[in-house]
TORGU-692552 format. One record per residue: residue in one letter; y, x, z of N, C-alpha, C in turn. Coordinates in steps of 0.001 Angstrom, whole numbers, plus 500000, padded with zeros to 6 digits. Each point is the difference from the previous one (the first is absolute). Layout:
BEGIN
aYXZYXZYXZ...
END
This chain:
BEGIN
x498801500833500000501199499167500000501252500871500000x501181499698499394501365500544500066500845499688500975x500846500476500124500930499293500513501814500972500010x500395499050500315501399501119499596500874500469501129x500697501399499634500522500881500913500990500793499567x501123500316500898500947500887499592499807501528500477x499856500639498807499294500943500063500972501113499725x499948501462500819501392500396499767498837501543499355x501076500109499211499377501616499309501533501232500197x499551501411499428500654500865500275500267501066498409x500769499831499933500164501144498763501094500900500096x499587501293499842500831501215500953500451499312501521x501662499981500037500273499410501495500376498716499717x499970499440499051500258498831500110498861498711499793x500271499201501253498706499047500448500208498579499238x499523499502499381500324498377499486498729499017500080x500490499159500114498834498827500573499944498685498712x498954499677500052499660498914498908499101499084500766x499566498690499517498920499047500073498871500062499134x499272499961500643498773500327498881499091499115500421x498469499881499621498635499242500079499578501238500499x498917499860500936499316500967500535498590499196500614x498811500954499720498734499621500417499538500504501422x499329498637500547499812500699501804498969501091499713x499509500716499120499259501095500182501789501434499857x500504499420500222501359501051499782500588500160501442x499301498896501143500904500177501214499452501181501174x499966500374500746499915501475500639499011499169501071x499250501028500464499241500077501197500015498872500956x499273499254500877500365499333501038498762499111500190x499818498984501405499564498878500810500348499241499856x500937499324499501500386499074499704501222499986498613x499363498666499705501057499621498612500992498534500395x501436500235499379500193498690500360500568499410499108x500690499011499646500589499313498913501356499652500778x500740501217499324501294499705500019501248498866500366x500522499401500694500718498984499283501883500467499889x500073500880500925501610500683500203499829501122500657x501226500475499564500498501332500514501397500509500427x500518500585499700501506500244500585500591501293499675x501624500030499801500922501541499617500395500273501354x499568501262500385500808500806500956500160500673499922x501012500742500508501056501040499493499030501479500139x498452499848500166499385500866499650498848500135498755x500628498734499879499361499364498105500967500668499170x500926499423500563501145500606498777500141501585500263x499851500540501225499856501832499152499005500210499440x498638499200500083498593500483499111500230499592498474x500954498968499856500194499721498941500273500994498893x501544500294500913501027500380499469499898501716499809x499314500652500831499588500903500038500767501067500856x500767499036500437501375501127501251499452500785500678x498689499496500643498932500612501257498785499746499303x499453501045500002498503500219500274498772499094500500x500260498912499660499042498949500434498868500305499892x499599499342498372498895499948499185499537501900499557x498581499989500543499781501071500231498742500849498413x499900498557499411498948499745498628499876499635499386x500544499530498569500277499672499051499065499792499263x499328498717499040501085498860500230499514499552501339x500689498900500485499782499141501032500774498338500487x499347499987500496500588498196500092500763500341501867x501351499788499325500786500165501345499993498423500613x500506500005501363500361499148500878499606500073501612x500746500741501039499101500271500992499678498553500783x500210498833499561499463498761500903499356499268498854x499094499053500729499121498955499371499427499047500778x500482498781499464498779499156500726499328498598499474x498759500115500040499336498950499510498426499370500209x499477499850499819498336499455500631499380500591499398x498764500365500954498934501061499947498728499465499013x499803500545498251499429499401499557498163500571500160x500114501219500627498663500810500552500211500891500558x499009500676501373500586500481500516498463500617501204x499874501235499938498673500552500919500657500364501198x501531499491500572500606501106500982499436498863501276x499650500409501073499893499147501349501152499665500212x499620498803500387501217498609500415501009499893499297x500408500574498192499983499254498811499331499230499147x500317498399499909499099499384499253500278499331498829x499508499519499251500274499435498859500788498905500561x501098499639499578501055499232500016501221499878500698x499883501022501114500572500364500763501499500300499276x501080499819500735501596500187499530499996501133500281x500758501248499545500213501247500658500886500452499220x500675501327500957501467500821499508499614501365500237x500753500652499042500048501432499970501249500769499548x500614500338501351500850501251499818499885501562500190x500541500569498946499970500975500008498688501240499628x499557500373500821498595501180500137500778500723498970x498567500217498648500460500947499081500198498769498704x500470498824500167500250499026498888501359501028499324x500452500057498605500812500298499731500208501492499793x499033500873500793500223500956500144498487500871499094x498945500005500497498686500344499581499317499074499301x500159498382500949499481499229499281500531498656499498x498956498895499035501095499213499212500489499411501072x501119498887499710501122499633501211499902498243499229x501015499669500660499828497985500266500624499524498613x500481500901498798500795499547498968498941499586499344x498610499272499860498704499377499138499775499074500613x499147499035498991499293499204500778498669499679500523x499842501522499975498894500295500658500220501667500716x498831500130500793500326500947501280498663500682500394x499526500995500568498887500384500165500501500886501213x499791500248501709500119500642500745499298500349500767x500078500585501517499593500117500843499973499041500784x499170499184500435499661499339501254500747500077500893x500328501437501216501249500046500277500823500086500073x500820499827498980501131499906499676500823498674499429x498979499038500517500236498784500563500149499317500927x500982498900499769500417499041501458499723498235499754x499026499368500605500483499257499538500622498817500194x500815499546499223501254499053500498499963498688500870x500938500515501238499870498895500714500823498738499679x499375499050500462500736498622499773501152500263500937x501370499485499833499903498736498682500523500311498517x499546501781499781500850500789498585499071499315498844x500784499618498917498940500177498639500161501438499687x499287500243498977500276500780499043501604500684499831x500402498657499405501467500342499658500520500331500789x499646499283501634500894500614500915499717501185500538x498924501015499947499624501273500500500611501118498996x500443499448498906500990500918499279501136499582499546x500422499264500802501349499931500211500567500796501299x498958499849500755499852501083501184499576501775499521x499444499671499435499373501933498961499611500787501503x500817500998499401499608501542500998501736499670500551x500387499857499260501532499910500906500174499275501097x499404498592500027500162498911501008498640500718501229x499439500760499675498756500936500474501042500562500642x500433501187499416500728500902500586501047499640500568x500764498979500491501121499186500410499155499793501118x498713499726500063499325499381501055499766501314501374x499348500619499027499399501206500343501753500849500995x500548499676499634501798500630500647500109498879500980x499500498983500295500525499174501219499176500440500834x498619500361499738499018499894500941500600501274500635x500847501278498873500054501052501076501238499967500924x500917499058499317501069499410500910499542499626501552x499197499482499797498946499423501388499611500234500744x499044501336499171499212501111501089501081501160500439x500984499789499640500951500725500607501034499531501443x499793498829499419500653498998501286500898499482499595x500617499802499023501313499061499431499785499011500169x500508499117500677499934498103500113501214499608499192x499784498967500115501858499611499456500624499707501189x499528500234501083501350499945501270500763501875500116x499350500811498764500583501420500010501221499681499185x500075499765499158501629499615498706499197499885498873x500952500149499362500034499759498198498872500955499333x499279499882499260499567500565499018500338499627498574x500060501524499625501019500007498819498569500601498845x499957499368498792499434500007499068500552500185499082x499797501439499359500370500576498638499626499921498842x500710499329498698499186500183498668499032498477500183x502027499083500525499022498631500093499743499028499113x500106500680498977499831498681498639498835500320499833x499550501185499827498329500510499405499123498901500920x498997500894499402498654499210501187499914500385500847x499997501094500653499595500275500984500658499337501070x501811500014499480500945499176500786500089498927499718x499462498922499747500378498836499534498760499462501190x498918500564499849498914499142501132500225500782501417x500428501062500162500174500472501107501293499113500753x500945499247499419500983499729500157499655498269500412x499318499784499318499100499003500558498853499578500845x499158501213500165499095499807501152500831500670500981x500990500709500281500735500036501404500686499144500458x500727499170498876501055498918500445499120499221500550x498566499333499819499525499312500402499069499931501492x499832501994499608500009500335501617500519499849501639x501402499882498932501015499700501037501185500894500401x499976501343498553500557501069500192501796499376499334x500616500757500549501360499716499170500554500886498995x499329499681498762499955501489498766501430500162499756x500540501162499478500720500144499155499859500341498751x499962499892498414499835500299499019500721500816499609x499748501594499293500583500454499261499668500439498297x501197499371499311500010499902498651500898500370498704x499556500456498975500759500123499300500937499325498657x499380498209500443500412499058499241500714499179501257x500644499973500882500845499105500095500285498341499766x499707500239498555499983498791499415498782498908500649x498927500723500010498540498997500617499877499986501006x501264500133501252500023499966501217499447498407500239x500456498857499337498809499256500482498721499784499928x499403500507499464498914500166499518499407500905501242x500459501173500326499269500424501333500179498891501230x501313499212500139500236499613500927498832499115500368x499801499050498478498968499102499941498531500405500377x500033501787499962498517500066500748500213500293501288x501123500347500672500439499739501502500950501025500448x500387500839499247501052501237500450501178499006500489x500594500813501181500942499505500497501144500482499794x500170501240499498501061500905499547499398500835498468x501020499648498973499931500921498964500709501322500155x499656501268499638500440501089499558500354500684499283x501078500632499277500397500481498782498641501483499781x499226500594499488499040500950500152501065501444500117x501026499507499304501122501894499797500489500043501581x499660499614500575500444500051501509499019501184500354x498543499880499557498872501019500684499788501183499017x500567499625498488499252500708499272500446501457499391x500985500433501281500848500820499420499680501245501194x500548500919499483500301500920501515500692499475501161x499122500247501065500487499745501251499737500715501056x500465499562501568500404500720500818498327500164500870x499481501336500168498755499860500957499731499254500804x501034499642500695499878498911501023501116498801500052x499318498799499654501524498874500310499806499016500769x500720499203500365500108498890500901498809499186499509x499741499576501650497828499792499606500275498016499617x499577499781499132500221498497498973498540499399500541x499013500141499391498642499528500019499401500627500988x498674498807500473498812500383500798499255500852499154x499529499830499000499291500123499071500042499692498580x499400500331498849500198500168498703498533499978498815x500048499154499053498927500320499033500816500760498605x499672500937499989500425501141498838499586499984498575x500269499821499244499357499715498578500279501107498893x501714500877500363500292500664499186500340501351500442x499453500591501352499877501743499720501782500318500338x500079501156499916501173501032499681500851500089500624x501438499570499286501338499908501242499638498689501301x499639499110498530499957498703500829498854500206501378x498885500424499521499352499960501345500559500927501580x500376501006499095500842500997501181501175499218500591x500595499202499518501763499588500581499264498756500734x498716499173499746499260498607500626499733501293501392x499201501133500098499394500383501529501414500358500808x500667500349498841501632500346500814500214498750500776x500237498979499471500824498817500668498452499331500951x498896500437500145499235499094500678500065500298501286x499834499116501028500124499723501351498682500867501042x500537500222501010499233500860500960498710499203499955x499146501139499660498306499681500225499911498673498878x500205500449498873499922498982498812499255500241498978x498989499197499178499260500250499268500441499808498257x500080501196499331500259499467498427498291500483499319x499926499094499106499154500131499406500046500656498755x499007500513499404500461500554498333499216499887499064x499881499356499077499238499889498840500490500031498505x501036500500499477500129500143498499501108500828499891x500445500675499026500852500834499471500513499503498642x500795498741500537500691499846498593501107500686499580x500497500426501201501532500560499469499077501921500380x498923500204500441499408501459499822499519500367501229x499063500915499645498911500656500894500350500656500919x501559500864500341500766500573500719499967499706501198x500408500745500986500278499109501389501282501238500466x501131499945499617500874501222500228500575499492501596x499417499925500526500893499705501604499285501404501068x500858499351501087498860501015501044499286499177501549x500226501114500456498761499531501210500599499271500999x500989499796500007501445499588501151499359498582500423x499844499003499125499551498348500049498606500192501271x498972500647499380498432500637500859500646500217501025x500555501108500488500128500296500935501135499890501356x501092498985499487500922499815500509500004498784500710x499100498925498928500091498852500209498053499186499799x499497501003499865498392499539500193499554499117499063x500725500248498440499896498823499211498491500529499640x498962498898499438498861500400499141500079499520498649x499753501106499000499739499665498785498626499971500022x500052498710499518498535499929499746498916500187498605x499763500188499315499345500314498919499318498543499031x500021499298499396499208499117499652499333499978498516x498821500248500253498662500440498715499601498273499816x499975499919498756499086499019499086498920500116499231x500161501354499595498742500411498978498795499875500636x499748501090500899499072500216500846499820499758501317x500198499021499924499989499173501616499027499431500429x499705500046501412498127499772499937499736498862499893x498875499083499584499634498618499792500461499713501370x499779499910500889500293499527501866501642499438499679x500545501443499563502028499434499956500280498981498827x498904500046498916500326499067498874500075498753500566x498443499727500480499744498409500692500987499895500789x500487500569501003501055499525501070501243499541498889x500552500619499689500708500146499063500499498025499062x498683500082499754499732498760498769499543498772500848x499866500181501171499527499138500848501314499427501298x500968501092499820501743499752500723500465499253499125x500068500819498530500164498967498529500140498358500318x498767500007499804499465498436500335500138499215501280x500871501111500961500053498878501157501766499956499976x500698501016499429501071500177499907501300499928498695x499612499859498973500428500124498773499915498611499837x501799499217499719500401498835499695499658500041498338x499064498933499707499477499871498409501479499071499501x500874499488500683501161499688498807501023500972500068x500048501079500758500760501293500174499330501119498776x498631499532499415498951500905499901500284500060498451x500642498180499753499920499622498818501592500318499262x500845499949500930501203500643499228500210501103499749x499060501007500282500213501538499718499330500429498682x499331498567499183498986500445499165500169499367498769x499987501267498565500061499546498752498738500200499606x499327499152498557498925500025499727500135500688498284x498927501326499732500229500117498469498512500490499548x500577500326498864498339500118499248499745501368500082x498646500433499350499252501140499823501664500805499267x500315499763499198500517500559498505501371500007500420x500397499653500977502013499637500773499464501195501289x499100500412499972500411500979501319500699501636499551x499957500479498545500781500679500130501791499787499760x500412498866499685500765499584500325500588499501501465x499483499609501035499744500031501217500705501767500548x499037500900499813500230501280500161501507500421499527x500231499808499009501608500413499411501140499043501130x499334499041500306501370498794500541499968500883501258x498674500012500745500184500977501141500360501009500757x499986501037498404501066501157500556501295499651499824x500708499299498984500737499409500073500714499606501278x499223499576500632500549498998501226500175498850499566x499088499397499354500468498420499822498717499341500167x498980500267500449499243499326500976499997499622501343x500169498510499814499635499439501546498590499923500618x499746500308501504499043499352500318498572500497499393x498688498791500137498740500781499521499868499312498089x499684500857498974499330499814498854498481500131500293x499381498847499556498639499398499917499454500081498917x499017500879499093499504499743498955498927499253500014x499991498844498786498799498961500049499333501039498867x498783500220500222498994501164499025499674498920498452x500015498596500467499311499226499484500813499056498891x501402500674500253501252499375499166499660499922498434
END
């Protein structure tokens, strides 16, 4: 049987992606197979795409590091045939094919599978971002931040990562602040619960090692000045979290925040995160993640619109989560 996939190839350095027909004797190694139904752009789709970073490690290959859809066979223990399940990250995208088909061949563990009350659609509208949004409260938590500490301030809040983080805290009970570089869609965060918008050129510039302490705590999305001037302004014994480098990989600050004021940076991994933190993870999801909060953060496009997707994104003119239907 065929089925179709966006399949990205490499010639010299430059990477380009097409749709093609492809036979399941073409899909890679694994315990289980599943049948596709969506997937999703995150801003680590669009460097595998695009080729900025080093994603995709093998050419050709079917990018997308999320997927989710029902298990059409499957030898892995306590995967079964019919079962709903999600997959972020591992080596999807990278070694092996990724969620842009509509079909899938993996590892057993490197599945989750979806708790009620998510469909499909809704576990990638959530992706690895609404994952990793998750995965930053829990360390908010284990650090001790309540919302009787102050504000948490969320960076790089239009993306995904900030758009559900901004929403499973408001609903926590935290009093977010959003920081952004559209202005303009300040309601649009408000509507997922930020209580204060932020201009982003406030953080994203050079600043002072140490400033007047603003936030309890922080979910980090974009690296560099901005993350250095967020530990500057965070509050005694305060937790920021860190997961993306949109504005860069840098961290030019110093040790003053650590040691002056006991802030913790905390580290937050998606790739390789152990099944134990996934389930917790997807299982807070589902007890915590408002599905009409879930539903305004989310556009829907096809196999063949995601490298278009990718261009709007560096851009900056993506809101929120992009959902690919495989099956469009």
């Amino acid at each position: 049987m065929t089925f179709k996939a966006l399949l990205a190839a490499k010639t010299g350095e430059k990477i380009s992606t097409s749709v093609v027909e492809m036979n399941e004797q073409d899909l890679m190694p694994g315990d289980v197979t599943v049948a596709v139904d969506y997937s999703t752009v995150n801003y680590k789709d669009a460097l595998a795409i695009s080729g900025r970073a080093e994603i995709i490690r093998q050419f050709p290959l079917i990018p997308g590091i999320d997927l989710a859809g029902t298990v059409e066979a499957s030898s892995y223990p306590g995967i079964a045939v019919g079962d709903r399940v999600v997959a972020n990250s591992w080596g999807l995208s990278q070694t092996h094919h990724g969620g842009y088909a509509q079909k899938a061949r993996m590892k057993g563990e490197w599945l989750v599978k979806i708790p009620a009350p998510f469909s499909t659609k809704d576990a990638m509208a959530i992706g690895t971002a609404g994952y990793t949004a998750m995965l930053s409260v829990l360390a908010l938590e284990h650090g001790g931040i309540t919302p009787q500490r102050g504000d948490i301030l969320v960076t790089g809040a239009n993306g995904g990562v900030g758009s559900i983080a901004i929403a499973l805290l408001a609903d926590l009970g935290y009093r977010v602040v959003a920081s952004t570089g559209r202005l303009e869609e300040a309601d649009y965060l408000r509507s997922l619960g930020a209580a204060d918008v932020i201009d982003r050129q406030t953080l994203s510039e050079l600043g002072a090692p140490i400033s007047r302490e603003r936030w309890a705590g922080a979910v980090d999305s974009v690296g560099s000045h901005t993350l250095v001037n967020v530990l500057a302004q965070t509050q005694y014994r305060g937790v920021v979290t860190a997961c993306g480098l949109a504005q860069g990989a840098d961290l030019p600050g110093t040790v003053l925040p650590f040691i002056l004021r006991n802030v913790t940076l905390a580290g937050i991994d998606s790739v390789n995160a152990p099944h134990e933190a996934r389930i917790e993870a997807w299982s807070r999801l589902a007890r915590d993640l408002d599905l009409n909060k879930l539903a305004r953060t989310m556009q829907v496009v096809g196999l063949a619109e995601v490298p278009e997707v990718v261009r709007q994104m560096f851009a900056g003119k993506v809101q929120g989560r992009t959902v690919v239907d495989v099956n469009a």
